[in-house]
DSSP file (Angstrom, degrees, kcal/mol; ACC not computed):
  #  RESIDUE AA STRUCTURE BP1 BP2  ACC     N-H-->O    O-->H-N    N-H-->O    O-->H-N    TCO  KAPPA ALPHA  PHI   PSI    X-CA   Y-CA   Z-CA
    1    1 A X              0   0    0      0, 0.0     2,-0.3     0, 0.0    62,-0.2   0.000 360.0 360.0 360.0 136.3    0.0    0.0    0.0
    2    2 A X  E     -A   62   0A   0     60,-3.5    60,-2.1    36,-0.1     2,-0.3  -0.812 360.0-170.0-109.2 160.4    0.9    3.9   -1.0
    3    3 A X  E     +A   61   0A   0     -2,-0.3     2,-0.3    58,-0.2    34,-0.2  -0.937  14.9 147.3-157.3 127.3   -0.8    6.6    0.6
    4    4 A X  E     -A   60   0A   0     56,-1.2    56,-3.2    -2,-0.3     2,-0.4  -0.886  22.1-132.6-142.5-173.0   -0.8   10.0   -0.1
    5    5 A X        -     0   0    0     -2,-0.3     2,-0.6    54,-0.3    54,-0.2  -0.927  20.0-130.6-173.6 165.2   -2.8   13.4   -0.2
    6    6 A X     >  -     0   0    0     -2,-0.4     4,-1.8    52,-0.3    26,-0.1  -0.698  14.4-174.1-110.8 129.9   -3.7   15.9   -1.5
    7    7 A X  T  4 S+     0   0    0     -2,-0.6    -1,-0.2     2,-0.2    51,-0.0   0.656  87.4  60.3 -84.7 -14.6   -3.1   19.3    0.8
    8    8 A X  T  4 S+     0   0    0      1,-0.2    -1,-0.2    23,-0.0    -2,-0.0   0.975 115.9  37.5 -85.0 -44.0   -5.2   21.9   -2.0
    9    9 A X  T  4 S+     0   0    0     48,-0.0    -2,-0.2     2,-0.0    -1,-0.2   0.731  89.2 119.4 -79.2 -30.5   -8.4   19.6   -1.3
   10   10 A X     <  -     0   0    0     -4,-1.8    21,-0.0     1,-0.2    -5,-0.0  -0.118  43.8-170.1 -45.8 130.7   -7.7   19.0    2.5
   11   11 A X        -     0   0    0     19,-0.0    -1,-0.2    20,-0.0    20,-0.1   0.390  43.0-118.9 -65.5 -14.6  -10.9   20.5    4.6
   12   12 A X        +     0   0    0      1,-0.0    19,-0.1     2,-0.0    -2,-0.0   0.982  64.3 149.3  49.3  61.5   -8.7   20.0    7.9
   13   13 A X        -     0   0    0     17,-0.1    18,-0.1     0, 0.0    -1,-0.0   0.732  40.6-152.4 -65.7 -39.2  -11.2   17.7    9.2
   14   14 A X     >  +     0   0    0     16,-0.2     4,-3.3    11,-0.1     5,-0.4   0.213  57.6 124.9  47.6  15.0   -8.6   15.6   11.3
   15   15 A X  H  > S+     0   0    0      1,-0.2     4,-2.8     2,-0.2     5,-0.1   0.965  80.6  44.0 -50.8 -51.2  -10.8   12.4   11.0
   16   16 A X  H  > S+     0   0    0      2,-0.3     4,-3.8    34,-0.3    -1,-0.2   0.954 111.5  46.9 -55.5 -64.3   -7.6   10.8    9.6
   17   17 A X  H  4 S+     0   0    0      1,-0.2    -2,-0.2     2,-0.2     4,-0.2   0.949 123.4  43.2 -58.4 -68.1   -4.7   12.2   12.2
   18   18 A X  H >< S+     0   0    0     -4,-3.3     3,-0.5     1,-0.2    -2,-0.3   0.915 119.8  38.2 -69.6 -38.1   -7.5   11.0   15.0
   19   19 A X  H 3< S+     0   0    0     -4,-2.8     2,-0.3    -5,-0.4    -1,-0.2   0.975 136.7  16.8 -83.0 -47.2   -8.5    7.5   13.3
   20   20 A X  T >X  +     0   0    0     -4,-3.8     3,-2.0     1,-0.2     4,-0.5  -0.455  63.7 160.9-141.4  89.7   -4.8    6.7   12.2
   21   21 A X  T <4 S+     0   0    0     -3,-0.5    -1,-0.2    -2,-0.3    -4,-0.1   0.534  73.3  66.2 -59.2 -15.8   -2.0    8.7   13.8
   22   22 A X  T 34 S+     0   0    0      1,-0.1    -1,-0.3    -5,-0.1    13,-0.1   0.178 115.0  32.3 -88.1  -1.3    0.8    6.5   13.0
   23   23 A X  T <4 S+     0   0    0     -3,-2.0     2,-0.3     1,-0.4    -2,-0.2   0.450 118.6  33.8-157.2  10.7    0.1    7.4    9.2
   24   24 A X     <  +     0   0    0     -4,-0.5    -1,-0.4    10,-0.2     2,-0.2  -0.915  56.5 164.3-157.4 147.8   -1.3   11.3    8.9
   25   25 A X  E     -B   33   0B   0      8,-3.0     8,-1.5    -2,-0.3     2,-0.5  -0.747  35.8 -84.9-145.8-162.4   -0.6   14.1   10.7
   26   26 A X  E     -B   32   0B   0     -2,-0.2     6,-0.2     6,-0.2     7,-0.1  -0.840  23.1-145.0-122.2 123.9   -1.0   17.7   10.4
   27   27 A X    >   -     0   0    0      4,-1.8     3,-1.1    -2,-0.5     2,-0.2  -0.452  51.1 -88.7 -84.6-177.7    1.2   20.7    8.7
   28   28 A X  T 3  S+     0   0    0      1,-0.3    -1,-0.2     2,-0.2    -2,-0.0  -0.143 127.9  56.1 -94.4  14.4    1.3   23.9   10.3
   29   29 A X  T 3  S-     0   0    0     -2,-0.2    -1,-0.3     2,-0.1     3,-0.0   0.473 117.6-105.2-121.0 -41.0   -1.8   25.1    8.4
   30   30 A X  S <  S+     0   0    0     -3,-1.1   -16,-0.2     1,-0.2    -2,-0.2   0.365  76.6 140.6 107.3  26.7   -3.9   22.1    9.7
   31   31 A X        -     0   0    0      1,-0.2    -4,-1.8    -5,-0.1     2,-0.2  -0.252  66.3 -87.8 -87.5-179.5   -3.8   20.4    6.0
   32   32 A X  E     -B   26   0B   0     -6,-0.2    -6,-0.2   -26,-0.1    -1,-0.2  -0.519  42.4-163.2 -76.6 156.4   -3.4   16.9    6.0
   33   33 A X  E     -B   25   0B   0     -8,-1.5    -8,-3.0    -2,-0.2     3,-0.2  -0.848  15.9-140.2-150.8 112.5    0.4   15.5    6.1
   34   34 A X        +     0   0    0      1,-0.2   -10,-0.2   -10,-0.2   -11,-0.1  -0.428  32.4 163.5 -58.1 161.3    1.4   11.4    5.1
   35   35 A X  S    S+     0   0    0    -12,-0.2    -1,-0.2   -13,-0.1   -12,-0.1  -0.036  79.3  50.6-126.9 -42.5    4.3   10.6    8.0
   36   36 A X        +     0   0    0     -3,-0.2     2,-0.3     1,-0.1   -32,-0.1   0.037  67.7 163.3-104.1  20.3    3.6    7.3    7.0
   37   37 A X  S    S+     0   0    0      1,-0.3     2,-0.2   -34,-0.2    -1,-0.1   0.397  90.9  26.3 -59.9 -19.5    3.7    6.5    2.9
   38   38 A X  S    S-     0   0    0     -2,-0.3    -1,-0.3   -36,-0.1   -36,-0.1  -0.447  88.7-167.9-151.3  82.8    3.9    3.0    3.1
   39   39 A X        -     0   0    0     -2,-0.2   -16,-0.1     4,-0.1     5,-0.0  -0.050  33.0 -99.7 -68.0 164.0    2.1    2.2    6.6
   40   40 A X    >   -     0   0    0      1,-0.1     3,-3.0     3,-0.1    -1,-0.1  -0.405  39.9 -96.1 -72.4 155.5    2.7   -1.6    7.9
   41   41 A X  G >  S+     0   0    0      1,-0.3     3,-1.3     2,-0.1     4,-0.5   0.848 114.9  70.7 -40.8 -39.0   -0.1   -4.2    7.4
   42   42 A X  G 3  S+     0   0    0      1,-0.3    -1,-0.3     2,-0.1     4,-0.1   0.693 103.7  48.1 -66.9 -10.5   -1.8   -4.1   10.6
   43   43 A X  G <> S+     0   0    0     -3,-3.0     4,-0.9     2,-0.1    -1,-0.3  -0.074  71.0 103.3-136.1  58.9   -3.0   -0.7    9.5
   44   44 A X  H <> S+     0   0    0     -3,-1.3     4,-1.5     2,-0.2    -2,-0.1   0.800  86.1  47.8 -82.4 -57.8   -4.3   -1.1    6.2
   45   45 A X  H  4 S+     0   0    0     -4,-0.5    -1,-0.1     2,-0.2    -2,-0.1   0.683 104.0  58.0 -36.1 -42.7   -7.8   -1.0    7.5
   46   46 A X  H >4 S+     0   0    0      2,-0.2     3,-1.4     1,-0.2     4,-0.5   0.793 108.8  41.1-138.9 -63.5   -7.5    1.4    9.3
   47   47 A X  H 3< S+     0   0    0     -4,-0.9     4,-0.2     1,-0.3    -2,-0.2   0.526 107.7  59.6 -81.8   0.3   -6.4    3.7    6.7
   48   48 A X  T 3X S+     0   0    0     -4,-1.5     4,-0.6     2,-0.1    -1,-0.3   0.469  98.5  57.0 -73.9  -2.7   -8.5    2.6    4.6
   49   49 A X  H <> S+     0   0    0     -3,-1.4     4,-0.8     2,-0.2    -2,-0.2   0.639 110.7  52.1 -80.9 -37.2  -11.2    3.5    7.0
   50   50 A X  H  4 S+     0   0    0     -4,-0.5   -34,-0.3     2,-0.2     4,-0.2   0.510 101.8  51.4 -71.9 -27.3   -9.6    6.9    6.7
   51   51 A X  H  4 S+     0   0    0     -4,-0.2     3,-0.3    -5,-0.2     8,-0.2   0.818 106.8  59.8 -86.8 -34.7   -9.5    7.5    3.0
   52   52 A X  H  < S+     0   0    0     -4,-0.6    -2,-0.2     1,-0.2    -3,-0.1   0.959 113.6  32.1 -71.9 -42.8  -13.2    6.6    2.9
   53   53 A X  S  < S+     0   0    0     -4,-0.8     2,-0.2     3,-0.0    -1,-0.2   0.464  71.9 118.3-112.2  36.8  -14.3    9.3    5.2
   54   54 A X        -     0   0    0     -3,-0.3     5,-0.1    -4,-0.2   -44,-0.0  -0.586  61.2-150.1 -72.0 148.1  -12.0   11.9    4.6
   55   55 A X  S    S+     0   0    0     -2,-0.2    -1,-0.1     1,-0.2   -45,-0.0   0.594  98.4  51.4 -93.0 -19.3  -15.3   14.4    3.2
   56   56 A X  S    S-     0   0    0      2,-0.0    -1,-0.2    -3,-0.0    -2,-0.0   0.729 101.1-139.6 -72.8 -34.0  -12.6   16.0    0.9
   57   57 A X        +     0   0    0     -6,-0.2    -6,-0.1    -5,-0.1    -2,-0.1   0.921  62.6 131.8   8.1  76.9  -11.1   12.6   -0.8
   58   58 A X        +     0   0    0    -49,-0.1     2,-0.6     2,-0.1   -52,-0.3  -0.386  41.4  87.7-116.1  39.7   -8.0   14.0   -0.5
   59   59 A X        -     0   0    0    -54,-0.2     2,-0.4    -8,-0.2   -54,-0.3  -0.996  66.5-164.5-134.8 123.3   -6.7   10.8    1.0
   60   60 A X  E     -A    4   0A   0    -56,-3.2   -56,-1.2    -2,-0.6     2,-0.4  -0.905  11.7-165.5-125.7 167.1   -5.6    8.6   -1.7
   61   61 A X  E     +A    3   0A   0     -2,-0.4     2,-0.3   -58,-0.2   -58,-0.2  -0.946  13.0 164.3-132.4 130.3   -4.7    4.6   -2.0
   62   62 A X  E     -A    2   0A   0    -60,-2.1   -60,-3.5    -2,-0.4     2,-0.2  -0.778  28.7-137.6-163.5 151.0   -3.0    2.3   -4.5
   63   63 A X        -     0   0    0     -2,-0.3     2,-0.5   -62,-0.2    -2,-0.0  -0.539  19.9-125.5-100.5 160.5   -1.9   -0.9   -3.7
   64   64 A X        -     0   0    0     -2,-0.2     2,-0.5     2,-0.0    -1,-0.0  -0.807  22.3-157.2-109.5 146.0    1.3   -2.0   -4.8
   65   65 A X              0   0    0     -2,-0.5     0, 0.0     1,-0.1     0, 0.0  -0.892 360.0 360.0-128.0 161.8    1.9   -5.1   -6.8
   66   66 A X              0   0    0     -2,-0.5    -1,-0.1     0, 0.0    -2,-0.0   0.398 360.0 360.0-135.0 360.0    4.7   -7.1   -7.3
């Protein structure tokens, strides 16, 4: 999994920095910020949980294949 976003779309909602803190955090603006681009399995869910109710979908996903 990649994860990124996109900071022009961000609403500064924080659902994502509260739901998965280990993989978004916040810039100095309040925009969304990855920390985490390629979070470990155990929180794939989890951010996928995040990308679905960011209200912006400024959260984005692509899985990687190999």
């Amino acid at each position: 999994m990649h994860v990124s976003a996109t900071k022009d779309t961000c609403a500064v909602a924080s659902l994502c920095v509260y739901g998965v803190p280990e993989v978004f955090d916040q810039d100095e603006d309040g925009s969304v910020e990855v920390i985490d681009a390629t979070p470990p399995d155990e929180l794939h869910q989890a951010v996928r949980r995040a990308a679905r109710g960011c209200p912006t979908r400024s959260i984005h996903i692509s899985d990687a294949t190999g």
